[in-house]
C-alpha positions as CSV (number, residue, x, y, z in Angstrom):
1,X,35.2,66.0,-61.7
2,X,35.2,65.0,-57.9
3,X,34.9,61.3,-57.7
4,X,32.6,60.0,-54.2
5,X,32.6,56.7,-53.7
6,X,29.1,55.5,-52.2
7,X,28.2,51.7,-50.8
8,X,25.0,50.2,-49.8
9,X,23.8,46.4,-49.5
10,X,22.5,45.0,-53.1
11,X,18.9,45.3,-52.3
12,X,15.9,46.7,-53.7
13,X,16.0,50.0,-51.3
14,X,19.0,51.5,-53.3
15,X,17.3,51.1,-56.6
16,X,17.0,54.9,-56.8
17,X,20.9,55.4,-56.6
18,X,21.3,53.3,-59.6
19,X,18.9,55.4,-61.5
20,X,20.2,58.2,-60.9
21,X,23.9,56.9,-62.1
22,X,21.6,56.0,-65.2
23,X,20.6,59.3,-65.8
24,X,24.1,60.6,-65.2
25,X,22.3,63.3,-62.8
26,X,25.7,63.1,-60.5
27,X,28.1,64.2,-63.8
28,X,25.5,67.0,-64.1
29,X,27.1,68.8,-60.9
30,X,30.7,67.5,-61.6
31,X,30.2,64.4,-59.1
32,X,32.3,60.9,-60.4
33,X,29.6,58.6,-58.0
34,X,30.9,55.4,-57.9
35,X,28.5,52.9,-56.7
36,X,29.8,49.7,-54.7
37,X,27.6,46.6,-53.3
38,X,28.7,45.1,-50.2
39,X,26.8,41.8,-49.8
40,X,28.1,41.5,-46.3
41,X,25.6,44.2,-45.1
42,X,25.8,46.7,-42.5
43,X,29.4,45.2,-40.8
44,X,31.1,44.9,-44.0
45,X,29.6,48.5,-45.1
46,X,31.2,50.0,-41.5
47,X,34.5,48.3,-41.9
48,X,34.7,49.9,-45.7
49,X,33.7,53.2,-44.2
50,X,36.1,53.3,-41.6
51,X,39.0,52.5,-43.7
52,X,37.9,55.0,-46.3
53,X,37.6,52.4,-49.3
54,X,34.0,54.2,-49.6
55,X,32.9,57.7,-48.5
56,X,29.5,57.7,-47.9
57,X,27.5,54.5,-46.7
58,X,23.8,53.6,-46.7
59,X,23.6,51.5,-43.3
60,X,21.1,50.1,-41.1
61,X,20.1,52.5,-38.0
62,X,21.2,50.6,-35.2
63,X,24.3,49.0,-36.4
64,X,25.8,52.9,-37.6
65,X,24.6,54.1,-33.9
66,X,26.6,51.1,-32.8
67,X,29.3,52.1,-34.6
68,X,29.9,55.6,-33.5
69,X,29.0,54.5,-29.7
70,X,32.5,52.2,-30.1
71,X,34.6,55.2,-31.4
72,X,34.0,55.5,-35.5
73,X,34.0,59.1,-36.5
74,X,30.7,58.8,-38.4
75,X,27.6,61.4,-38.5
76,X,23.9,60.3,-40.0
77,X,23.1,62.9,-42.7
78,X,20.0,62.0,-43.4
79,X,17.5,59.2,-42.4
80,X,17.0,57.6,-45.8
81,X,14.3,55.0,-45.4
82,X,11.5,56.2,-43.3
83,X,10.0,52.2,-42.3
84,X,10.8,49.4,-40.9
85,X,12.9,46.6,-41.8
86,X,11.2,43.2,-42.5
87,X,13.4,40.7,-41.4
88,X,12.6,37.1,-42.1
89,X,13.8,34.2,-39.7
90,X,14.6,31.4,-41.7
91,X,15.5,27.7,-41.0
92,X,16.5,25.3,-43.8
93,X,13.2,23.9,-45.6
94,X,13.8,20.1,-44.9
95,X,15.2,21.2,-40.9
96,X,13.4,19.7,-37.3
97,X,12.1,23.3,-36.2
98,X,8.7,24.7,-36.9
99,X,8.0,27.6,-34.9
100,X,10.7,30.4,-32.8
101,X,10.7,28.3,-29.9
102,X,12.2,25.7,-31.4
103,X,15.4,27.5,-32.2
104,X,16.1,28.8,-28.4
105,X,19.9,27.4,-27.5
106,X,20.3,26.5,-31.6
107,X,22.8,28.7,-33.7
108,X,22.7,32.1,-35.6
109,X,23.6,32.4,-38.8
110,X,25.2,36.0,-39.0
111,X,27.1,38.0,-41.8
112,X,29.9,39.3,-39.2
113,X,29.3,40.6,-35.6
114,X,27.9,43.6,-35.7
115,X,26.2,43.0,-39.0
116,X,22.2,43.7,-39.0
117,X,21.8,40.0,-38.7
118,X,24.1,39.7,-35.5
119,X,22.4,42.6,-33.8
120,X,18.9,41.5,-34.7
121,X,19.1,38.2,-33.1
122,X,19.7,39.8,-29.7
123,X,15.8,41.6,-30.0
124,X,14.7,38.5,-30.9
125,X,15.7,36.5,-28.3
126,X,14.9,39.5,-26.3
127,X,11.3,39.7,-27.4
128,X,11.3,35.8,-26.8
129,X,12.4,35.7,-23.3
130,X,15.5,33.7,-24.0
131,X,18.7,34.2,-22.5
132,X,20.8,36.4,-24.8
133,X,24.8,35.1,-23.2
134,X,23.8,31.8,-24.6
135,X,23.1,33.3,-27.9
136,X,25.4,31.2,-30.4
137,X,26.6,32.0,-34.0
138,X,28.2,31.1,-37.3
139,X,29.7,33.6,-39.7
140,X,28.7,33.3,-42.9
141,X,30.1,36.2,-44.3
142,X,26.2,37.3,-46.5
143,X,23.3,35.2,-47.9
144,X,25.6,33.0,-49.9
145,X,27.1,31.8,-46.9
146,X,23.4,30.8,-45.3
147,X,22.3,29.5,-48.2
148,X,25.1,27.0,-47.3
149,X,25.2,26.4,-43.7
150,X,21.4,25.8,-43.0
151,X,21.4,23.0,-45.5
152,X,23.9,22.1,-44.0
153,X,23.2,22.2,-40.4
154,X,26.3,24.3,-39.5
155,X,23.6,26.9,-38.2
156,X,20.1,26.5,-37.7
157,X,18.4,30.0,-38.6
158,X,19.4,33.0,-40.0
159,X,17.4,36.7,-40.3
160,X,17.7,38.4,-43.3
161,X,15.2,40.8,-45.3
162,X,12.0,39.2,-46.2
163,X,11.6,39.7,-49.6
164,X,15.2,39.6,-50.8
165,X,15.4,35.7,-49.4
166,X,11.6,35.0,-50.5
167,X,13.2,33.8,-53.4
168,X,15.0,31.3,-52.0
169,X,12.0,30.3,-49.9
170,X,9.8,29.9,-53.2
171,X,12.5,27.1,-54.2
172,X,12.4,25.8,-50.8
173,X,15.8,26.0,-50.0
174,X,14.8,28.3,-46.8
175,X,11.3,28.2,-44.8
176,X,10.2,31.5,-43.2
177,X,8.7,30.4,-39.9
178,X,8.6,34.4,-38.6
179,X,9.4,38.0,-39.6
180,X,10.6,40.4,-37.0
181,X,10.3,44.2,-38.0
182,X,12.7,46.8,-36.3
183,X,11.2,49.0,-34.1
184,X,12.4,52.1,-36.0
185,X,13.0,53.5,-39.5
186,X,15.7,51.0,-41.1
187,X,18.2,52.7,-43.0
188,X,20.4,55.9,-42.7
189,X,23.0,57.7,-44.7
190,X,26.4,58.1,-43.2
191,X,29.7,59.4,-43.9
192,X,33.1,60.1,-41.9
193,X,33.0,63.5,-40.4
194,X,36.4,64.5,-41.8
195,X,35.0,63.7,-45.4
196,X,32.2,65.3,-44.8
197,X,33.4,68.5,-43.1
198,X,36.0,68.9,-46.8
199,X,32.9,68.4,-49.3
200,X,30.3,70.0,-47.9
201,X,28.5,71.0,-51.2
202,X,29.2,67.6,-53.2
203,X,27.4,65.5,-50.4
204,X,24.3,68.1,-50.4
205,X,24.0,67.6,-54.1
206,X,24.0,64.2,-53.6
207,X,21.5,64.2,-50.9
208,X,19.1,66.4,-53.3
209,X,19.4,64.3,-56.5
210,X,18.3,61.5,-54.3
211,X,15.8,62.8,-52.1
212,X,14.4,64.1,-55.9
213,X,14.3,60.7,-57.1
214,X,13.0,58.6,-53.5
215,X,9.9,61.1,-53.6
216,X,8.4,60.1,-56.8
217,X,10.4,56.4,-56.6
218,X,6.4,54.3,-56.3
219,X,4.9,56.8,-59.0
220,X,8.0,55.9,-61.5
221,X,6.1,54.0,-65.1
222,X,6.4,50.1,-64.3
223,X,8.8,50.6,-61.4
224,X,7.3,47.6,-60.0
225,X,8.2,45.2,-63.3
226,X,11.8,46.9,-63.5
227,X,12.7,46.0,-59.6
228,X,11.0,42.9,-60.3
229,X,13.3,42.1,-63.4
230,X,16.4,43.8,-61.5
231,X,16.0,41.5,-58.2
232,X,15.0,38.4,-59.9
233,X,11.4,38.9,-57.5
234,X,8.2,37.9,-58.3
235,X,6.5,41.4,-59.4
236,X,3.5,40.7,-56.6
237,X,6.2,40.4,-54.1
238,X,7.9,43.5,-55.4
239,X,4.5,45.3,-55.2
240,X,3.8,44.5,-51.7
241,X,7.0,45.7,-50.4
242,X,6.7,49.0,-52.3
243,X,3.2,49.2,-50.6
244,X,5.4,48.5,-47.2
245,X,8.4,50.6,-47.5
246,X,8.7,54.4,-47.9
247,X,12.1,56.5,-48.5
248,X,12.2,59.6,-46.2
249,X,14.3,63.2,-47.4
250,X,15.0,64.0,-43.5
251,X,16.8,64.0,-41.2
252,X,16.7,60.9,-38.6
253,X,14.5,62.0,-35.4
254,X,16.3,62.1,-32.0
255,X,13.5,60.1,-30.4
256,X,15.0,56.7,-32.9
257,X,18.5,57.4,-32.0
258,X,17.1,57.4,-28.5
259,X,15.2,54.3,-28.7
260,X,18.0,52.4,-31.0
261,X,20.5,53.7,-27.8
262,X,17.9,52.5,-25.4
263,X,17.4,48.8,-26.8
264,X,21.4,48.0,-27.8
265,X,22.4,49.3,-24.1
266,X,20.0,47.0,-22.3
267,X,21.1,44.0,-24.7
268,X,24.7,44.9,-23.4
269,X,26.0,45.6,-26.8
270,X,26.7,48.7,-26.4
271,X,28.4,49.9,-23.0
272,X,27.3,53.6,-22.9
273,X,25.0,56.0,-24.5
274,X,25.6,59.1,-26.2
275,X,24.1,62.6,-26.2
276,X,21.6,61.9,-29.0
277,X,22.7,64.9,-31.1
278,X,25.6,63.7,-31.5
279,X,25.4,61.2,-34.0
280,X,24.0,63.5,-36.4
281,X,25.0,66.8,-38.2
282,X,23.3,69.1,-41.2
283,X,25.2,70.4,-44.3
């Protein structure tokens, strides 16, 4: 049995991976998955990838087109969640600032540079007219880490997804004073091309026991009440953000590599742009 190791953020979206380990539908087709969380999102996810400590990653769009851009031998196999993300801007509950423009020449809380949360703050400050070279930040390594350093005053906002901090908003440790969606589908699967080109077959079963599952995810019997009990959420929050979010079983559209190219070149964090094919392949 061929053992694939597989990371993704410890989130809601990659509920249908677990039940599928469940199920044991990988051991079916002679597939070991291992399943690892990285709470460090998308930067701590690259850096795992690139050092092959996991072989396939489930990353955010415009942080694994960033990636490739600055030289990692990754391809996007598949798009795998078809909306937005939902990113809330949080300050700490007790804290001076009540509305975005409050926070202009304050500091980021971010997981690592080049984390979802690093690359998100640029397009916010973009969309706000603020200067993005005086952009400052604190590394906090994940959620954790804010939890600590807005209390705390070491940082003064930090963007993470909406309904995984609405928890800590509810106990008024955080206040959401925005949400910022990405302007294209959120999450991709990825893998090194190497590992890819060797198990050609493995990674397509994959992809179909998943794709299986993400189709029928909303229609599973009290899906809502077992994410719910799984993410310590509040089951009408869970239901809201099922009615928000949709899993896709294709391929990523060159138009949203375009766009993601297109928006991290005129934030200067990326210093070229790619042919758009080219962060892609099919199995």
């Amino acid at each position: 049995m061929k053992t694939i190791r597989v990371g993704g953020v410890p989130e809601h979206f990659n509920f249908p991976w677990h039940i599928a380990l469940d199920e044991n539908l990988f051991n079916k087709h002679g597939i070991n998955l291992v399943w690892k969380d990285f709470y460090g999102g998308t930067g701590e996810l690259s850096q795992a990838l690139a050092n092959k400590e996991i072989d396939i990653a489930l990353m955010l769009t415009e942080g694994c087109i960033q990636q490739i851009i600055q030289g990692q031998d990754f391809k996007i196999i598949q798009q795998y969640i078809a909306t937005p993300l939902i990113w809330g801007i949080h300050v700490a509950h007790h804290s001076e600032y009540k509305n975005l423009a409050d926070l202009k020449n304050t500091k980021a809380a971010i997981s690592r540079h080049g984390s979802g949360s690093h690359l998100l703050t640029y397009l916010l400050a973009k969309q706000l007219n603020w200067d993005t070279e005086k952009l400052q930040f604190e590394l906090v390594k994940n959620l954790d880490g804010a939890l600590q350093a807005l209390p705390n005053n070491n940082a003064q906002y930090f963007m993470w997804e909406h309904f995984t901090t609405k928890p800590y908003v509810d106990n008024n440790t955080f206040r959401r004073i925005g949400d910022f969606p990405t302007p294209w589908p959120c999450f991709v699967i990825a893998s090194r091309t190497p590992f890819l080109e060797n198990n050609i077959p493995d990674v397509s079963n994959i992809l179909e026991i998943i794709n299986n599952i993400t189709q029928d995810f909303k229609n599973r019997k009290q899906i809502a009440a077992v994410l719910a009990e799984n993410y310590q959420q509040d089951i009408e929050d869970i239901k809201e953000w099922l009615l928000k979010t949709e899993w896709s079983q294709e391929q990523i559209t060159l138009t949203n590599i375009e766009k993601v190219q297109e928006e991290l070149f005129d934030l200067g964090l990326i210093n070229k742009k790619l042919p758009n094919q080219e962060f892609i392949t099919s199995l």
